[in-house]
NUBADO-411983 format. One record per residue: y, x, z of N, C-alpha, C in turn. Coordinates in pm, whole numbers, padded with zeros to 5 digits, always signed. Last residue first. Example, Ala and Ser with C-alpha at 12.3 -4.5 7.8 and 13.67 -1.06 7.14 Angstrom:
2
-00225+01285+00708-00106+01367+00714+00003+01290+00787 -00569+01319+00780-00450+01230+00780-00330+01320+00780 
END
This chain:
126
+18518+14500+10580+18501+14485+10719+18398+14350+10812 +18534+14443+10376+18430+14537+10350+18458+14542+10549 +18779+14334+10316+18642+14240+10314+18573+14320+10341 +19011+14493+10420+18899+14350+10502+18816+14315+10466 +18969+14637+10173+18959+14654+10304+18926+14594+10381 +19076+14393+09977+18934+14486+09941+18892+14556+10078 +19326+14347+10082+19247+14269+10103+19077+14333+10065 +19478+14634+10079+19409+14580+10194+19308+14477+10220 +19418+14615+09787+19357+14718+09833+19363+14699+10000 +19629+14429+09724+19514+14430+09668+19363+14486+09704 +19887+14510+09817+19819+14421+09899+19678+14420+09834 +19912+14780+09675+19839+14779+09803+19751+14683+09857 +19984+14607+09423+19878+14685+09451+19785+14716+09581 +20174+14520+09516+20100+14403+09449+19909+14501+09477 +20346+14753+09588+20323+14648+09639+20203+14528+09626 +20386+14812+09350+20338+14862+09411+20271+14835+09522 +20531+14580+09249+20447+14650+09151+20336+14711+09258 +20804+14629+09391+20727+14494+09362+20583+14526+09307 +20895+14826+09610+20853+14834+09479+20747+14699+09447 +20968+14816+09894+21073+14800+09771+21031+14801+09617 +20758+14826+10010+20862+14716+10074+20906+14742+09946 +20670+15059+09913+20573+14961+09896+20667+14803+09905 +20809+15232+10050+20785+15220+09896+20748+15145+09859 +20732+15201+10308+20874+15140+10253+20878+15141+10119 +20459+15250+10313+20510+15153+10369+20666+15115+10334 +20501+15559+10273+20400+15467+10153+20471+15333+10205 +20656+15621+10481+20703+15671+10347+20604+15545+10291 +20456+15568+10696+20574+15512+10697+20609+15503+10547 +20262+15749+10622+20217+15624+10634+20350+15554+10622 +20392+16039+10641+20345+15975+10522+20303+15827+10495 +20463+16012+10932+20571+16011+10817+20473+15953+10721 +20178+16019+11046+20290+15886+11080+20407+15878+10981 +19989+16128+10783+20049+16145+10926+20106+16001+10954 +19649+16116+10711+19788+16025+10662+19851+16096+10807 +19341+16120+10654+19458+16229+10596+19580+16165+10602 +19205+15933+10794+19257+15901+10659+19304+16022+10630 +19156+16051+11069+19049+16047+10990+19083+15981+10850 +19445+16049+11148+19403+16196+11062+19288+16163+11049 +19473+15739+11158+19568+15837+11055+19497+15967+10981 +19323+15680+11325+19311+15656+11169+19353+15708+11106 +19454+15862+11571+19243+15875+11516+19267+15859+11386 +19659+15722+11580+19654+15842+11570+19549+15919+11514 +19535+15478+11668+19645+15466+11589+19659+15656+11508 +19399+15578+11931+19338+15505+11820+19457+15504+11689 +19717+15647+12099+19545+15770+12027+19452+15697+11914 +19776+15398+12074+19868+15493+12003+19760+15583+11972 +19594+15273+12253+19664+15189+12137+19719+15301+12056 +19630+15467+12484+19476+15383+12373+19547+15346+12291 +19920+15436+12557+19878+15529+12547+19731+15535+12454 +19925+15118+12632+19996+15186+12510+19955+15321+12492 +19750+15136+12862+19701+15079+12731+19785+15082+12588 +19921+15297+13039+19804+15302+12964+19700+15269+12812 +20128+15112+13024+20151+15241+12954+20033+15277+12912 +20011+14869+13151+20040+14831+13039+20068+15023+12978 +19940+15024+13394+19840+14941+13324+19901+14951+13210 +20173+15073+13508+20108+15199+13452+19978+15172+13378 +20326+14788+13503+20347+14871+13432+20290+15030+13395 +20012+14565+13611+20190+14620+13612+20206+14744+13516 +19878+14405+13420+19874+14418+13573+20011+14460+13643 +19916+14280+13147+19834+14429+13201+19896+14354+13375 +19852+14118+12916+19773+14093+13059+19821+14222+13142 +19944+14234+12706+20031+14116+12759+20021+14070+12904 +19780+14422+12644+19922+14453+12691+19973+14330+12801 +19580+14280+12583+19562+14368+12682+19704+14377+12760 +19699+14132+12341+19655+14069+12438+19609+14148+12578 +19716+14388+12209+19819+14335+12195+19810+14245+12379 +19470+14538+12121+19578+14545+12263+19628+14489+12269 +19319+14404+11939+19283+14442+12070+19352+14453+12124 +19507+14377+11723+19442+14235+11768+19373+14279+11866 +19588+14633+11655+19685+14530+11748+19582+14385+11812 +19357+14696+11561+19456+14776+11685+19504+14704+11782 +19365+14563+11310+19225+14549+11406+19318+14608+11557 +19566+14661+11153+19561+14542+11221+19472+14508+11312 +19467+14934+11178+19585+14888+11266+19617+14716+11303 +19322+14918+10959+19246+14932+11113+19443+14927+11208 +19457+14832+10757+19323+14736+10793+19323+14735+10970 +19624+15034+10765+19659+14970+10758+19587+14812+10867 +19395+15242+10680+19487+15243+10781+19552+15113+10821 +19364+15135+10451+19257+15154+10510+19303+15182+10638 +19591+15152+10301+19507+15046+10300+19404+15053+10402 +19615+15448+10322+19683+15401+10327+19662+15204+10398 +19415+15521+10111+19405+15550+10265+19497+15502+10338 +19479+15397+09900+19400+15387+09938+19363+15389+10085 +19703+15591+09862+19740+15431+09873+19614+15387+09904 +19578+15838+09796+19683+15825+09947+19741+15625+09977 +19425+15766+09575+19382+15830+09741+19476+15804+09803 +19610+15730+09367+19502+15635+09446+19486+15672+09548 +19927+15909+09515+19791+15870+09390+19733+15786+09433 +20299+15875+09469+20175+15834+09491+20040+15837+09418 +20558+16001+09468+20474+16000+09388+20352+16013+09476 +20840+15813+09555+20782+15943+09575+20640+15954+09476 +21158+15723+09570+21046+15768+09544+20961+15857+09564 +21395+15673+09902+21342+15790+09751+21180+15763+09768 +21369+15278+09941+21379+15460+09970+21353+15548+09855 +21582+15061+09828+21477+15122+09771+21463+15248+09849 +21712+14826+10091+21737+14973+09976+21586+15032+09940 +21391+14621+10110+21536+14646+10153+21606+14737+10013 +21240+14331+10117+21207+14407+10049+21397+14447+10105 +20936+14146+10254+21068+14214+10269+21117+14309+10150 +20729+13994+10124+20851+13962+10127+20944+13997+10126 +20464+14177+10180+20516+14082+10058+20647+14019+10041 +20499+14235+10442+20526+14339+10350+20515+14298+10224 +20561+13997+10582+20650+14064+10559+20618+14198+10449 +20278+13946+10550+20356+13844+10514+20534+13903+10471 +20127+14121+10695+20135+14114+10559+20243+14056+10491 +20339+14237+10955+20280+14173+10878+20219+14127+10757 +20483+14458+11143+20470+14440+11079+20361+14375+10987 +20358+14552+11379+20378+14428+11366+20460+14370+11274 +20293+14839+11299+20214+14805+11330+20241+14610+11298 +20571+14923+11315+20457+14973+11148+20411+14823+11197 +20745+14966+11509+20748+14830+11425+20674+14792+11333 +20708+15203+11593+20806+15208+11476+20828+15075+11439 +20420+15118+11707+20464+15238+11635+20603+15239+11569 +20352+14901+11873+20357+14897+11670+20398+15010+11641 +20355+14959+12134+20226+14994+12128+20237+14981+11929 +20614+14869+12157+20565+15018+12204+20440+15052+12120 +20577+14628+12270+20623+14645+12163+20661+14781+12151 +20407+14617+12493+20346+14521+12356+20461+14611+12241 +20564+14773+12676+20459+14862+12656+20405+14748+12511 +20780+14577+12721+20794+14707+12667+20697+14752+12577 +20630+14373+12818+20691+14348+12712+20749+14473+12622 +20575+14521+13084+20440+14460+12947+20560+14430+12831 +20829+14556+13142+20767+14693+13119+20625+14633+13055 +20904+14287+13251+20961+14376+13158+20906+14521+13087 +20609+14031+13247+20741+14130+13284+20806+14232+13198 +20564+13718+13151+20530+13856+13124+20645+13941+13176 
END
């Protein structure tokens, strides 16, 4: 894989959101960020975002990897990010607020337990 697909694959997680894993968001856990005050709805949507980002990556990822040369692979980071962008404001979530829920979540055991609860309710309804 060349240097600019390898770019554009790891380009395309947003921040790292994206390949970020369940596995890690049950595990990791860092400094607590400032709290914040969460309702159902926004952890909800949240979950639901989440879902469709994993769906995201499991389309481009492999696009990326293939691309052809590098205005291929931008391209397809460019789709990857507008879809990424779609969920957000058809959830009400920006990229801060998704992030914010996402580290709260890393540091709050509780909270945490929750989400994962509410992604798996997400996949299934997929």
């Amino acid at each position: 894989m060349n240097r600019m697909s390898r770019k554009a694959v790891a380009t395309i997680f947003i921040v790292g959101l994206l390949s970020v894993g369940v596995p890690k968001l049950i595990f990791a856990q860092g400094t607590p960020p400032q709290q914040t005050n969460l309702d159902e709805q926004q952890l909800r949507s949240f979950a639901k975002v989440y879902v469709q980002v994993e769906k995201i990556q499991q389309e481009y990822e492999p696009r990326a990897k293939e691309a052809a040369g590098p205005e291929e692979g931008k391209q397809i980071q460019q789709e990857a990010q507008s879809k990424f962008q779609q969920v957000l404001t058809k959830e009400g979530l920006t990229e801060e607020n998704y992030t914010k829920i996402f580290e709260v979540a890393r540091a709050d055991q509780d909270l945490r337990k929750k989400i994962l609860q509410m992604i798996g309710e997400e996949r299934a309804k997929s």
